[in-house]
Every structure is written in C-alpha cells, then in structure tokens.
C-alpha positions in Angstrom: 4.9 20.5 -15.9 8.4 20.8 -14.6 7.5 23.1 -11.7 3.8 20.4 -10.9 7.0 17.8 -10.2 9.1 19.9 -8.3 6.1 20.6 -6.1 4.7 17.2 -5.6 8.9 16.4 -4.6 8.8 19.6 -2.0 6.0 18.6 -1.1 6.8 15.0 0.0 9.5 16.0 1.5 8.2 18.7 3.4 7.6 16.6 6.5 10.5 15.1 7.5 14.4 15.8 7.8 16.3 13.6 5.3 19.9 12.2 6.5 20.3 9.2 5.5 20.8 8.5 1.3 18.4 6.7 -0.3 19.9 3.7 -2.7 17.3 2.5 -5.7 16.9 -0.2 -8.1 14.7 -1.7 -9.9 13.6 -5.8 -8.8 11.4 -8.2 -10.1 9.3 -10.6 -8.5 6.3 -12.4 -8.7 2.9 -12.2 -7.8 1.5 -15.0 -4.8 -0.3 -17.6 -6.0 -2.6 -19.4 -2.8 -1.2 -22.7 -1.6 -3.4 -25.7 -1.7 -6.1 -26.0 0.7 -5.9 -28.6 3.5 -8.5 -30.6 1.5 -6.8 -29.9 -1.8 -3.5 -31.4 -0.4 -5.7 -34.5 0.9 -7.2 -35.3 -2.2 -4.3 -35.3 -3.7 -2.7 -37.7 -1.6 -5.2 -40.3 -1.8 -5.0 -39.9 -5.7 -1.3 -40.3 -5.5 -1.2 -36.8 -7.7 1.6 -34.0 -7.1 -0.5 -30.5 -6.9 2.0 -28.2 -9.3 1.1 -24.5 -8.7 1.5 -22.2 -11.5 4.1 -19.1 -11.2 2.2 -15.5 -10.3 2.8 -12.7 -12.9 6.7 -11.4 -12.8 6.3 -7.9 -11.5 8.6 -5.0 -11.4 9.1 -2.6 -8.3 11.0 0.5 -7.3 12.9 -0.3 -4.2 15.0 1.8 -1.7 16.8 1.4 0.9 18.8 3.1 3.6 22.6 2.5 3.6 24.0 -0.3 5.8 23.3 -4.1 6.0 20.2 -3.8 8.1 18.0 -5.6 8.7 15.4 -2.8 8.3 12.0 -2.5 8.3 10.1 -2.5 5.2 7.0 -0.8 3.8 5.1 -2.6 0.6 3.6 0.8 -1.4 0.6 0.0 -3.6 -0.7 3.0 -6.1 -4.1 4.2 -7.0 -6.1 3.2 -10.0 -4.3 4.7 -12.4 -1.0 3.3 -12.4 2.2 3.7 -11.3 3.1 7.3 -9.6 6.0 9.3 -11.5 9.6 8.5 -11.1 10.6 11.9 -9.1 7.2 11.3 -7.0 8.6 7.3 -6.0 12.0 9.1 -5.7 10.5 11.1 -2.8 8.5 8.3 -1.2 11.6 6.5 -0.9 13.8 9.8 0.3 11.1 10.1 3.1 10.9 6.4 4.2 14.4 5.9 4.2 14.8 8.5 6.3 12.6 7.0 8.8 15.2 3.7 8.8 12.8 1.5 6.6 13.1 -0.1 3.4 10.2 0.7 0.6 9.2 -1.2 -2.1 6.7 0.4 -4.3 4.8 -1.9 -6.6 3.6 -1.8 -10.7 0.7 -4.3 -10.9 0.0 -2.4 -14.1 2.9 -1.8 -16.1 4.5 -5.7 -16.5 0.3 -6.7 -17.4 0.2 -4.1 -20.5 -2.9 -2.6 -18.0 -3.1 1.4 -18.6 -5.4 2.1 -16.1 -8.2 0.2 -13.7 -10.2 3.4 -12.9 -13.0 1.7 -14.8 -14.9 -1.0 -15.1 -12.7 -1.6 -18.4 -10.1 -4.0 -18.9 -8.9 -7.2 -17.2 -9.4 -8.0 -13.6 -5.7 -7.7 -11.8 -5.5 -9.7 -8.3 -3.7 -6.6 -6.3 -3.9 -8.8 -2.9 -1.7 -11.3 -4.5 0.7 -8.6 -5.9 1.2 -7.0 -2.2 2.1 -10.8 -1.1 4.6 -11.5 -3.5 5.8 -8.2 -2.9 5.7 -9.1 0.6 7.3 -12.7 0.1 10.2 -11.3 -2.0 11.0 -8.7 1.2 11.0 -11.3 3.4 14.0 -13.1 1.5 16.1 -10.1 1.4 19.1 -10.6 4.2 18.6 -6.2 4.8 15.2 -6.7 5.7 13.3 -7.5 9.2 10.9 -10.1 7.6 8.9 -9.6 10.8 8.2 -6.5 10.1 7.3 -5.0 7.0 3.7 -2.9 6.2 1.5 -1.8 3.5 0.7 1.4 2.1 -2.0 2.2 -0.4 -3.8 4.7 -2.1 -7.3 4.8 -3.4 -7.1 1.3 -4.5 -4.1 0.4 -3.5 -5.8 1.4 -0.2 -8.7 -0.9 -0.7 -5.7 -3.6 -1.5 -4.2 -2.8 1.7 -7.6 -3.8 3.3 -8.1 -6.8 2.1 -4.4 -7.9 2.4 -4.8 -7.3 6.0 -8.6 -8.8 6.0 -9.4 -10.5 9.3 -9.6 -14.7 8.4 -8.9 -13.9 4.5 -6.1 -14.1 3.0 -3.5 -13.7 5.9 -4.6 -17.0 6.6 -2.6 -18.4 4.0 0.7 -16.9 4.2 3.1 -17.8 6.8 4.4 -14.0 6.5 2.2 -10.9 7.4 2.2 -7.6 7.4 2.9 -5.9 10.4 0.3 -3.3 10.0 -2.1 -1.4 7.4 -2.3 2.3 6.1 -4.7 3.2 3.5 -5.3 6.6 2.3 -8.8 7.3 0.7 -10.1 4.0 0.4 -13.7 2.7 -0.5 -14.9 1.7 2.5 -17.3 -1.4 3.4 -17.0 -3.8 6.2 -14.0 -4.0 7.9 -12.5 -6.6 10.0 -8.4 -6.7 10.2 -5.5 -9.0 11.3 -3.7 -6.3 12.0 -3.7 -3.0 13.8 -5.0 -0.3 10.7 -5.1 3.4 10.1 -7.7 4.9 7.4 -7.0 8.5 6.1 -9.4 10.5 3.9 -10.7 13.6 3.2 -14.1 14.9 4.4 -15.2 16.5 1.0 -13.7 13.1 -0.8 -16.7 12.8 -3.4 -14.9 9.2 -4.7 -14.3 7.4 -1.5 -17.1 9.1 0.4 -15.7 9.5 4.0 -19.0 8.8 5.0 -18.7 5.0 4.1 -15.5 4.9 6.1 -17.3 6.4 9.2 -20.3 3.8 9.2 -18.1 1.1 8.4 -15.6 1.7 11.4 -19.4 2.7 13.6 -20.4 -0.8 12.7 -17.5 -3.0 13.9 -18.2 -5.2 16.5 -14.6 -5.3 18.5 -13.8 -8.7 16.3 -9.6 -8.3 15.6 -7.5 -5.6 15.7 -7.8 -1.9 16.3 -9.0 0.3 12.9 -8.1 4.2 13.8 -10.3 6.3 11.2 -8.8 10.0 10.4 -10.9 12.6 8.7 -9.6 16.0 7.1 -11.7 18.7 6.9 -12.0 20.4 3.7 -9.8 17.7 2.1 -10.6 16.0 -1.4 -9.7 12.9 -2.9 -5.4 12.6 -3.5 -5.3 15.4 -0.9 -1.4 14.8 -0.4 -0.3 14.9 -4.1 0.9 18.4 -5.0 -0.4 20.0 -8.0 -0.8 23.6 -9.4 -4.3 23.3 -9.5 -7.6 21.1 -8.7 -8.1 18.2 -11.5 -11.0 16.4 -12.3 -10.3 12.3 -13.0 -13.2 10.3 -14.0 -15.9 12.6 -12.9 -14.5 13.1 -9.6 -12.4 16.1 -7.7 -8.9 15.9 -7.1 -7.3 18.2 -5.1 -4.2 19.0 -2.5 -4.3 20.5 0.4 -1.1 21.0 2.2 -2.3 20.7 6.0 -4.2 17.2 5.3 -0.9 15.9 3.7 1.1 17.0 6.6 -1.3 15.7 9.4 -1.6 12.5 7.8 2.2 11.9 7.2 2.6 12.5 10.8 -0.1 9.5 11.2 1.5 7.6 9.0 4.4 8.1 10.7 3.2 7.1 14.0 1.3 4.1 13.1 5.0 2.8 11.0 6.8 3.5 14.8 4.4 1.9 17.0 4.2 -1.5 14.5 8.0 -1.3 14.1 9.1 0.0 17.7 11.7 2.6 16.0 
C-alpha cells in the first residue's frame, strides 16, 4: 500500500516542476441553492410574501494555495463516484496546481452527507452541480482569489458534474459567477452544449465511459456555444492517470494507468487552464 501511494504522488507530480510551496487547509462551505425564478419573485410580490431560501448542505474541502496575497486563479476539483481521493493523492493535486500559480479547491460532496459511495444506483441522490457552485461561490469571496477566473475539474462523475455546471442555458444561467472554463476526464457522454470553452479527456479502451459516446456526442453538435475539444488515448482505460501497481476491477469495469495518457492529458489540462486564465 505504502509504495501504490508513493506512486500515485510520483506520479502526479511527474509533469511539472514544483517551486512554489503549497499551503492547505481544510474550509467549509455550503452547497448553492437556485435563486427564485423571475415568476417566483413576481408572485411573491403580489402576495406580499418574503421567499426565504433554505441553506445548501455545509460541505468540507481541501484547499491550497500558492504563497502570497494573490489574487490567483482558482480551479474547483470534483472526484469520481467513489468519494473523496486520498489525502497524499489531494496533496499532489494541490503541489501541481500551485505550481502552475492557481489556487485549488477540491470538493467532498460525500463525506459531510454520510454518502460512501454513488457508483450505484444505491443510495440518496446528491445535487453535485450545486456542490461545484457553492464551491465556486465561496472562491469568489476569498480576497486571494481572481473571482473571474476560476475552472472546474472532474473525474468520471465529477466529469459529468463539470458538464452540466458548464451546460449551455442551464444552470450558468442562474449564477452571477461562472466558471471560466471545463475539464472533464472520462465522462459519460450525451449531448453537449457548453457556456464555456471545454476539454474532454478519455481513454479509447474506457469500457465505463465508452469514448465512443464522447465521439458522437462532440460529431453531433451543431456550433451552438462554445468550443468542446475531445482528446482520445489510445490503449487507455478508465482512471488512466491514477497510479497503481496493477489493473483493478471497480464495479465490473477496468481500471487501469497508463503513464503516457496521464502525461499527455496533464499537458491538456495544462493548456486549456493557460489559455482560460492567460498565465
């Protein structure tokens, strides 16, 4: 086990020259809740009633930043299905983005709900979109932080949370904060339409997020909103840039790194942060 970490932290790190110290702590926020609608708000008025929203869910997140007062650009981390990622695996995420300049905040929609895992159809429903708001809403506040730009980053379905966050005429329509730009690893892919400017990363063997549906999905758009650049591996699998000693199986489906994939698709990642951030 101890030498599985150390690889998944060399690994992380492989790809980029760290010089500038990462600083963590834990925060807590809360989830978005949607304003009321223009109607809602109408109603209400002629009724001579006072719309009270309820609180989101207090969440917890892991944030880092790079020294100095900033204000930095940010990136909003969402995780896969199955929970949180390890404490030295977030400690390399936020070694890597710091380097970069940029602040990271990765979220736990699981852990503050009691939710183990939402690789099933199992359990109660959790409202990720809202999460990477309120995520995005606290960041926003913070006086280090370049509210204007900030980005989210998902995996498997934090991926597909990424999408939907950026959904063109969804939910971006009611916040008066955005996201800058969209990078989802792996997702499940169906329609897409985005606000923002979005890159898709996945592996061509992925037998859980079928690469496939990403391809027709990106062959069908019509030009409606912003550009969606689609990035296939060869031989890559599912998690394909979480080191391991081995291939796993996770619910029925193949899991497995490959070291050329992670390092092509860091350099994407990389790339798309620069051009939405201009550093």
């Amino acid at each position: 086990m101890r030498q599985l970490v150390l690889a998944q932290v060399i690994a992380l790190l492989a790809a980029t020259v760290i010089s500038v110290p990462a600083i963590a702590e834990t925060v807590h926020f809360r989830s978005a809740t949607a304003p009321p609608t223009l109607f809602q708000q109408r109603l209400a008025r002629e009724r001579g009633e006072t719309i009270e929203q309820q609180p989101g869910v207090e969440l917890a997140g892991e944030l880092y930043r790079p020294a100095g007062n900033g204000p930095f650009p940010a990136v909003v981390m969402l995780h896969g299905c199955g929970g949180r990622f390890s404490r030295p695996v977030e400690e390399a995420f936020g070694a890597q983005f710091t380097g970069l300049g940029y602040v990271l905040l990765v979220v736990d929609s699981f852990g503050p709900r009691g939710v183990r895992h939402r690789c099933t159809a199992e359990g109660p429903t959790v409202d990720r979109v809202m999460d990477a708001y309120g995520a995005l809403l606290y960041l926003a506040e913070q006086r280090f932080v370049d509210a204007d730009r900030v980005a989210v980053v998902g995996y498997s379905q934090g991926a597909m949370v990424a999408l939907s966050a950026v959904g063109l005429n969804g939910v971006t329509t009611l916040f008066d904060r955005h996201f800058r730009t969209a990078i989802a690893y792996y997702p499940l892919c169906s329609d897409i339409a985005v606000a923002v400017p979005t890159v898709i990363l996945i592996g061509e063997l992925d037998d859980w997020t079928p690469a496939r549906d990403c391809r027709n999905a990106v062959a069908k758009r019509t030009g409606e909103g912003s550009p969606v650049k689609l990035v296939v591996y060869p031989g890559a699998y599912h998690g394909f840039n979480f080191a391991r000693d081995k291939p796993v199986n996770s619910f029925g489906h193949h899991i497995e790194y490959n070291e050329a994939a992670a390092r092509e698709a860091w350099a994407e990642t990389v790339s798309a942060l620069r051009s939405a951030f201009g550093r």
